[in-house]
C-alpha positions as CSV (number, residue, x, y, z in Angstrom):
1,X,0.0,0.0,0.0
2,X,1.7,3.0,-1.1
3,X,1.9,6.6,1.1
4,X,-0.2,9.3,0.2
5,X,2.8,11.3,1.3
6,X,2.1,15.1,0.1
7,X,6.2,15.8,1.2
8,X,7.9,13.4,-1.9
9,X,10.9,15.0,-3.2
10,X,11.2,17.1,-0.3
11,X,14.8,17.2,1.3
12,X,15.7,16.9,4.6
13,X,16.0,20.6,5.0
14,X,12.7,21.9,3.0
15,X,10.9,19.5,5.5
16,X,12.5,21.4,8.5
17,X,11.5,24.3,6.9
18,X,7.8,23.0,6.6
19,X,8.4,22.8,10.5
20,X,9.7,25.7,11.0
21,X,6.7,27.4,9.4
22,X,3.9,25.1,11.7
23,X,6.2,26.2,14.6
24,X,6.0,29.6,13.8
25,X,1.7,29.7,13.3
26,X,1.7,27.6,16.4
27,X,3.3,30.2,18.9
28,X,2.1,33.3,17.0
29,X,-1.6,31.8,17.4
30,X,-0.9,30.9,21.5
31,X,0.7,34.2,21.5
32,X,-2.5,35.9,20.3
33,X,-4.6,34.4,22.7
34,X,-2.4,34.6,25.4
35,X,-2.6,38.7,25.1
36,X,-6.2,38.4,25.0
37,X,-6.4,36.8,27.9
38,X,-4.3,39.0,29.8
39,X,-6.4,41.8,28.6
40,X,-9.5,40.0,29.8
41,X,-8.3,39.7,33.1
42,X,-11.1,40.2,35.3
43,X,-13.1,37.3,33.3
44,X,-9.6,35.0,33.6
45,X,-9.7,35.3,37.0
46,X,-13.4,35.3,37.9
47,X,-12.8,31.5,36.2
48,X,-9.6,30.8,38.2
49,X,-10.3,32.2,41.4
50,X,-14.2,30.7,41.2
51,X,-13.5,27.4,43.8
52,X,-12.1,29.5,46.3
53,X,-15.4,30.9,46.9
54,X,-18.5,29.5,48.3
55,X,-20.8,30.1,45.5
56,X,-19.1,27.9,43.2
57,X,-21.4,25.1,41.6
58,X,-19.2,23.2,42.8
59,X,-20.3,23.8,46.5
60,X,-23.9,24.9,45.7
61,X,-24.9,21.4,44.6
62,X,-23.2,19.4,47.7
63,X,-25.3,22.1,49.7
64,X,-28.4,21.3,47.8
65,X,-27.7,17.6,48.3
66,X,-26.9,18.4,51.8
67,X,-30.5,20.4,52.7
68,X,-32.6,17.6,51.0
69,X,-30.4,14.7,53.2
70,X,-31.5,17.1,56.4
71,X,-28.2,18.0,56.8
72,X,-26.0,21.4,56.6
73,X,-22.8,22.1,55.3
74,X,-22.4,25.9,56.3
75,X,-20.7,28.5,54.3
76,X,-16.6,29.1,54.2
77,X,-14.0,31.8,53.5
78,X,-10.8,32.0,52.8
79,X,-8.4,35.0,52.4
80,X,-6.1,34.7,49.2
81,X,-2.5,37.0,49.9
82,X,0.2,38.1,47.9
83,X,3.8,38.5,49.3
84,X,6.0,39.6,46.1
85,X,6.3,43.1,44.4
86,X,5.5,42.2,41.5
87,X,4.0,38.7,42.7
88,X,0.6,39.4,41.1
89,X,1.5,40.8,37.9
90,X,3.9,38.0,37.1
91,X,0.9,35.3,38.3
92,X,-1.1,37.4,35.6
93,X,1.4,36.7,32.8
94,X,1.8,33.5,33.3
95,X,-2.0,32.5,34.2
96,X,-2.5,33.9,30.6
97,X,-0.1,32.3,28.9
98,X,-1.3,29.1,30.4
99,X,-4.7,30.3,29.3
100,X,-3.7,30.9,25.8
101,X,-2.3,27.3,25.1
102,X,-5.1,26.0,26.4
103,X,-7.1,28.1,24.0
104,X,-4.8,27.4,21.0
105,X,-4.8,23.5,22.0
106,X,-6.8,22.6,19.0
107,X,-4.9,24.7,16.3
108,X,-2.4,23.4,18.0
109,X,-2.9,19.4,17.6
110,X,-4.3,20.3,13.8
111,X,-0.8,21.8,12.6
112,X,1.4,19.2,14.1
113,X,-0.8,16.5,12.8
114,X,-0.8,17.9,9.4
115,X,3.0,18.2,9.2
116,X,2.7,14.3,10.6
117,X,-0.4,12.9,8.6
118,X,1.3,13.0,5.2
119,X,4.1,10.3,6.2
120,X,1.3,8.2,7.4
121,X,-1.1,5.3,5.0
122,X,-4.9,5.6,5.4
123,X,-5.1,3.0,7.8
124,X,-2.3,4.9,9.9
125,X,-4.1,8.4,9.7
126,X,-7.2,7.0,10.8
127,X,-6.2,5.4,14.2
128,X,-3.8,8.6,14.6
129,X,-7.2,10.6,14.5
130,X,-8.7,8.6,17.3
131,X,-5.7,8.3,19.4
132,X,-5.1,12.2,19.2
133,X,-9.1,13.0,19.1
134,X,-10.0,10.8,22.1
135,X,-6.5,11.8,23.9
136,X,-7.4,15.6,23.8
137,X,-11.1,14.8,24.5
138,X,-10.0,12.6,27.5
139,X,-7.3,15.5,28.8
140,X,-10.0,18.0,28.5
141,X,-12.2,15.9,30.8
142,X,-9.8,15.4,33.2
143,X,-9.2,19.0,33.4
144,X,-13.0,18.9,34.2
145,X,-13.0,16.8,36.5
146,X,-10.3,18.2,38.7
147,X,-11.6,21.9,38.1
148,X,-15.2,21.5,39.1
149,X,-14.5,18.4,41.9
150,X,-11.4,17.8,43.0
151,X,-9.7,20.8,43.5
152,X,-12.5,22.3,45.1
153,X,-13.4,19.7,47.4
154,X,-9.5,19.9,48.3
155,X,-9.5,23.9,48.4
156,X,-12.2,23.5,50.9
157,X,-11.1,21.0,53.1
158,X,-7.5,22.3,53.5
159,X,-8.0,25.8,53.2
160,X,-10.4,25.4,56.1
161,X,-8.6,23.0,58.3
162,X,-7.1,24.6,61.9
163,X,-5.2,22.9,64.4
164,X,-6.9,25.7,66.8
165,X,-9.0,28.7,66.5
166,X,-6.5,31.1,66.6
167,X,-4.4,30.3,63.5
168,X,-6.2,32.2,60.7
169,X,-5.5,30.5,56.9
170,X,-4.5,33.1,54.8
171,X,-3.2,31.1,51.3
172,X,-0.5,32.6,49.3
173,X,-1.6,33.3,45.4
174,X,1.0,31.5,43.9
175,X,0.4,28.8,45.9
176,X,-3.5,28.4,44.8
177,X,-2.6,29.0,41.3
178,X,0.4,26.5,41.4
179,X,-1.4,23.9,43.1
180,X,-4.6,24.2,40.7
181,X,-2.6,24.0,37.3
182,X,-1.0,21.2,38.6
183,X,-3.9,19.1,39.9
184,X,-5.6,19.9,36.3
185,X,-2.8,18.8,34.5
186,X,-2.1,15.2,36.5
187,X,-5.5,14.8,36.1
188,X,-5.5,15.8,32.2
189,X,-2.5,13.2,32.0
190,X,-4.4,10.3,34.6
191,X,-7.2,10.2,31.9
192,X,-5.4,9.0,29.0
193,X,-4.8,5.8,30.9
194,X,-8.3,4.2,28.5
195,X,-6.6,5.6,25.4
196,X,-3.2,4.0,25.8
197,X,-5.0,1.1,27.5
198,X,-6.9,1.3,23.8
199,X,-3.6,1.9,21.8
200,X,-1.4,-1.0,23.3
201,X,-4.6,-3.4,23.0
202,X,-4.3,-2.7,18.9
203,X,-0.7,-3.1,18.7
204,X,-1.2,-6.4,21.3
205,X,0.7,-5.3,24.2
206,X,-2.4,-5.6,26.8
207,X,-5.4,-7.8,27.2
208,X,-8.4,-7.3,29.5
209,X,-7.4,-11.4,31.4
210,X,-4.1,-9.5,32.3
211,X,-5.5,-6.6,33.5
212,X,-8.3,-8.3,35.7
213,X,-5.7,-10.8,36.7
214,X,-3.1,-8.1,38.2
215,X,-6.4,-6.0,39.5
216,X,-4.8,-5.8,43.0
217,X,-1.5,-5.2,41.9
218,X,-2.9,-2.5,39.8
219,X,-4.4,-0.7,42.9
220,X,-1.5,-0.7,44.7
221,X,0.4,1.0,41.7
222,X,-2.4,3.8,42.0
223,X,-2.0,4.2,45.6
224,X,2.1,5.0,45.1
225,X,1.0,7.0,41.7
226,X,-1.4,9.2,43.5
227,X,0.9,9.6,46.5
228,X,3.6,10.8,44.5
229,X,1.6,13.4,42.1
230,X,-0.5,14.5,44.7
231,X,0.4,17.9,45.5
232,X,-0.5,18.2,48.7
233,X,0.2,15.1,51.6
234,X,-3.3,14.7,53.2
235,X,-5.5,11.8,52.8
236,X,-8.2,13.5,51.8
237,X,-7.1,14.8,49.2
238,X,-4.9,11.3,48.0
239,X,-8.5,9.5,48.1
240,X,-10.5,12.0,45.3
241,X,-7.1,11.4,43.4
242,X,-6.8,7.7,43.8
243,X,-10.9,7.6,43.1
244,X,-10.7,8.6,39.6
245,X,-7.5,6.7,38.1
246,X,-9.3,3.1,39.8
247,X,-12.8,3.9,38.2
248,X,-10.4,4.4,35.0
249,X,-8.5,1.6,35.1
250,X,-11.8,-0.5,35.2
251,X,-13.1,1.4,32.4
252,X,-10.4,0.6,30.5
253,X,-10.2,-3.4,31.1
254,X,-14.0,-2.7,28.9
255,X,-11.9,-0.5,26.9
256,X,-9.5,-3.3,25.8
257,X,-12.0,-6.1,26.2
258,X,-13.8,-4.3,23.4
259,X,-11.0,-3.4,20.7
260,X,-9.7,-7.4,21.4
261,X,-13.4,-8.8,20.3
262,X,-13.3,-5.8,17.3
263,X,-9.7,-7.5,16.5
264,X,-11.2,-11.0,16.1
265,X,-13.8,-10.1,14.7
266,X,-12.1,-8.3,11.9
267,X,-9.6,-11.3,11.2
């Protein structure tokens, strides 16, 4: 089966070139949307700084559940501080920075795939369109998952927790912003665990009898996983981390349990 490679009788240095120029779209695009989103500040931050209040949805629907179990959760504050000079504007520029990747993600994945794809058969591009689709699709929901649960339910407990009435929490800035990119990013990179579950079932690395079989052994991998990207050392916090990589790790023994019976069926 012969390439349908765009790039024939291209040297080695006119395809660096063709990099070059993706490269070049790829930062000027982040760029632009980085300076947008530093001019949008207020609306960045409203987003950012939303689970450190008690109005987030976040809170509002464990209150709701709360009132109908009879019960009360009460309402919470905590004091967000700044100790640098310029410790706030320098947060800004690289909150927006962050922001504008994340906004240029897609154009992102589409130029590096197209200076890829034309090096690649059909068959090739196909499952390279899945495995990058369902990756970023995946990332985004873990992203999700940590924004709108985890790291508000962590927020709350630790930025609440007193060894005695008279030690007032007051969190540094950098250290909310730090600790939120960072539990959004494990947990972007902890759900593509069913997509290379997926990936190494096609290419007959994994089946789902060796996954069930090493179950346990699995769990205990979690526990030392979560332990060690877990950015903070409480158990609380290492329990709504572990939650979500064993709930995927089951997924993905249907995951590869599927693509195996697709296999045989196909041959």
């Amino acid at each position: 089966m012969a390439k349908e490679d765009k790039t024939d009788g291209l040297s080695f240095w006119e395809h660096l070139d063709v990099l070059r120029t993706a490269i070049v779209k790829i930062v000027a695009v982040a760029v632009v949307f980085g300076i947008a989103a530093f001019c949008f500040k207020e609306k960045l931050f409203a987003v950012i700084l939303a689970p450190k209040n008690d109005g987030f949805i976040t809170y509002r629907l464990f209150n709701r559940i709360a009132a109908w179990a009879g019960g009360e959760t009460g309402s919470f504050a905590v004091q967000l501080i700044n100790t640098g000079l310029a410790g706030q504007f320098v947060i800004h520029m690289k909150t927006a920075l962050c922001a504008g990747v994340l906004c240029a993600s897609p154009y992102i994945l589409y130029q590096l795939f197209r200076f890829v794809s034309p090096a690649l058969y059909a068959c090739e591009r196909k499952y390279a369109v899945r495995i990058v689709g369902g990756g970023y699709a995946m990332f985004l929901m873990g992203v999700a998952v940590s924004y709108f649960l985890i790291f508000p339910l962590t927020f709350r407990f630790l930025g609440t927790y007193q060894v005695s009435g008279e030690v007032e929490n007051m969190i540094v800035l950098q250290s909310y912003i730090s600790t939120l990119v960072l539990m959004c990013l494990t947990m972007g990179i902890v759900f593509e665990i069913p997509i290379l579950s997926w990936l190494f079932a096609k290419l007959g690395f994994l089946t789902a009898d060796f996954m069930r079989r090493y179950r346990k052994h699995a769990i205990v991998i979690i526990l030392i996983v979560a332990a060690v990207i877990t950015p903070t050392s409480d158990v609380f916090t290492l329990s709504l981390v572990t939650l979500p990589m064993w709930v995927l790790y089951e997924a993905s023994i249907l995951v590869v349990n599927r693509a195996a019976s697709k296999k045989a069926v196909d041959r």
